[in-house]
N, C-alpha and C positions, 0 to 999 in steps of 0.2 A: 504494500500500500504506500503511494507516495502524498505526503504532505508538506503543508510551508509550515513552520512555526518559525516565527523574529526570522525572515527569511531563508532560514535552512532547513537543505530538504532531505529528507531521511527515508530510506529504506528498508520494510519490513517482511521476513516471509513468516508463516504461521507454518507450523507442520506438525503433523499428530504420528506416532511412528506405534505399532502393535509390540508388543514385547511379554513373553513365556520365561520366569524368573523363579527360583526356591527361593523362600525366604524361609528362616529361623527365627523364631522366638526363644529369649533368654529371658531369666529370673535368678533369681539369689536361691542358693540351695536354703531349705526349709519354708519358702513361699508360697509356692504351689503345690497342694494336693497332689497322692498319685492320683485320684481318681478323675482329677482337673486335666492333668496331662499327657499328653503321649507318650509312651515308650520309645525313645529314640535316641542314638549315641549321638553326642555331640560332633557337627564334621571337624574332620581333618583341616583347618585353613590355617594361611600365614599370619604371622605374630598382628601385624598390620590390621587385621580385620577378623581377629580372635578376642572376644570377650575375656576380661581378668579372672584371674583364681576366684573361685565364692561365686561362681554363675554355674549355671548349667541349660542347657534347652530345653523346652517342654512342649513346641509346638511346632510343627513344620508345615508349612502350606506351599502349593504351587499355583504362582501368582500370573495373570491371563488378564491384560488390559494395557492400554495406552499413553504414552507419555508427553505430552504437548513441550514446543519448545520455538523460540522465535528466534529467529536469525535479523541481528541489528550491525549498522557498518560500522566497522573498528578502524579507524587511520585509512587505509588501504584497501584493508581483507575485511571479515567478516568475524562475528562474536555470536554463540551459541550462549542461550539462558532459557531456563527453564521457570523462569518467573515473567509473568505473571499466569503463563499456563499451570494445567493443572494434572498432575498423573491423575490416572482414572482407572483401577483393577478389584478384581475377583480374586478369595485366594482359596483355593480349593484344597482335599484331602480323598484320598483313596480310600475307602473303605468295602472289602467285599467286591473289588471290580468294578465300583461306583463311584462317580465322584462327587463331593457333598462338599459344599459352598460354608464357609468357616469363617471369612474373616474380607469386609472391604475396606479399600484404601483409596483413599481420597485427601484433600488437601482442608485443612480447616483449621482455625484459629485457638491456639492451644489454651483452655480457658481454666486448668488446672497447672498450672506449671512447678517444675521444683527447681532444684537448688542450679542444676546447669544447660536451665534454658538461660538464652540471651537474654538483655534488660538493653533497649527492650525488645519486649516480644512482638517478634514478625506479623503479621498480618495474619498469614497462612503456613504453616504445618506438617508436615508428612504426619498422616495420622491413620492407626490401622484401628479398625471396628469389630467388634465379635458378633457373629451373623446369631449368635445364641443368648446371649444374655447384656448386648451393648454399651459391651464396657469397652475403656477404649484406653490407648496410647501415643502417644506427639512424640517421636524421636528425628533425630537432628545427626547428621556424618558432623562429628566433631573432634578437630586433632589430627586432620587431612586422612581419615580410615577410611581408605580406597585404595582399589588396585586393578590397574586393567584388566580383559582377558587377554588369557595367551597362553596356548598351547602347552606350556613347559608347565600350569598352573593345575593340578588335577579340581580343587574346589572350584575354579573359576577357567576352564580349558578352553571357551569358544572363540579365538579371536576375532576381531569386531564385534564383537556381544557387547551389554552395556557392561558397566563396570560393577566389579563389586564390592559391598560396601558393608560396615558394621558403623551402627544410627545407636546412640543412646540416648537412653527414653529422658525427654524433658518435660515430661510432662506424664498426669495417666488419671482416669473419673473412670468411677464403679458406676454398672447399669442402672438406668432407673426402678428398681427392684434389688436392688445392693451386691449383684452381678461380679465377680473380679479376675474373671478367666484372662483378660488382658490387664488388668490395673496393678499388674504385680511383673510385668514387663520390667526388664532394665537396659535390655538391648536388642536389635532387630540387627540378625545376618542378611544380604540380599547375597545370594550365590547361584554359580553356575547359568545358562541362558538354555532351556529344553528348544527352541526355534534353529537356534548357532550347531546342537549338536548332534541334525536331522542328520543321515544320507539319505542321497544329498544334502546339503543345510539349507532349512530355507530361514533365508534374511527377514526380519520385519516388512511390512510394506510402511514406505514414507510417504507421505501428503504434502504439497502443497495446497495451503488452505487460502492462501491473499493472489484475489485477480489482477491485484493491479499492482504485484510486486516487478522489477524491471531483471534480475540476476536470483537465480536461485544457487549455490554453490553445489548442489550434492544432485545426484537423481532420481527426481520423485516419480515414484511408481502411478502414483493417480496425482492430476495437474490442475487444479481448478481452471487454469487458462484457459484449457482446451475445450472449457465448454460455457462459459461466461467472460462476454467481451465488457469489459470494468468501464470502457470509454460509451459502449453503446446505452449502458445501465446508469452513467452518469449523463450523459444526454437525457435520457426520459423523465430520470430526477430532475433535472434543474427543468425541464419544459413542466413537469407536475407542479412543481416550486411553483415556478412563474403563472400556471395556470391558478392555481389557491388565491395569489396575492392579488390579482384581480378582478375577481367576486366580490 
């Protein structure tokens, strides 16, 4: 989308990418319930985006949803942010050959906070939801805990998958019925990419979502361009404009 603000002119692309992710939930031993949690060993990952001694994991879901993210010009080239869009996913669980819906994630304003959320607090949140009893957690990559994929990485193998990362919880609120299957969260693993590690692998699909962006850097698999002309749409607006103001 091109715009003037104080004479300068900026451009913007929107793109929403699919993305198939494991993510791990941690807790402090003695927290959680067994009857609360899964049975499952904690992964294998590097020091980087390994929870400290006194955690252990108690939930695993496999996570199915979209990541929004806007491409702004930086000097020359171009600057990837993922604000003010918004992830958007499903986190599912195997049971019996079935898969059952457990936990959503979404971006939202972290209205419980503890001792190492930011001051102040962001607008918006990584926040995961319990599809059972709506208790919930706000965790934050803090203390740069990420690490690309790649190959050589058995927890995180898919090269060009997103990256992966360990979030600690800044925040967490019991369901409205005093629910704490997530309020007892201390950190969130994002590992591995199941899309990256098809044979074949199949890649995310990327969108372009702005028609009247002029340079897209990357190639998007679906184009808005190609099927709304932004100059012929801002014709009809401003002749609608101009049709109102003369009534």
């Amino acid at each position: 989308m091109n715009y003037n603000v104080n004479q300068q002119t900026k451009t913007t692309a929107r793109v929403r990418s699919l993305y198939v992710a494991a993510l791990v939930l941690v807790c402090a031993f003695g927290t959680v319930t067994h009857v609360e949690a899964q049975k499952i060993t904690s992964p294998s990952t590097p020091t980087l985006i390994t929870p400290p001694l006194g955690n252990a994991a108690f939930l695993l879901g496999h996570a199915v949803g979209t990541q929004g993210y806007v491409c702004l010009p930086k000097g020359t080239g171009f600057s990837w942010t993922a604000k003010p869009a918004r992830p958007e996913a499903t986190l599912f669980t195997t049971i019996y050959g079935q898969d059952f819906q457990i936990i959503t994630h979404f971006l939202s304003p972290d209205t419980n906070p503890n001792e190492f959320a930011s001051n102040p607090i962001p607008f918006g949140s990584a926040t995961w939801q319990s599809s059972f009893d709506s208790s919930k957690v706000w965790a934050q990559v803090l203390h740069s805990n990420s690490i690309p994929a790649a190959a050589s990485e058995p927890s995180c193998p898919n090269t060009g998958a997103i990256a992966c990362l360990l979030l600690q919880s800044i925040g967490s609120q019991q369901g409205p019925t005093g629910g704490k299957i997530l309020a007892k969260t201390t950190f969130v693993q994002r590992i591995n990419s199941y899309l990256h590690s098809l044979t074949p692998p199949s890649p995310p699909y990327t969108l372009n979502l702005d028609p009247a962006v002029t340079q897209v850097p990357f190639d998007a698999i679906i184009d808005i361009r190609d099927t709304i002309d932004y100059k012929e749409v801002m014709k009809q607006y401003v002749h609608a404009v101009a049709g109102d103001a003369q009534r």
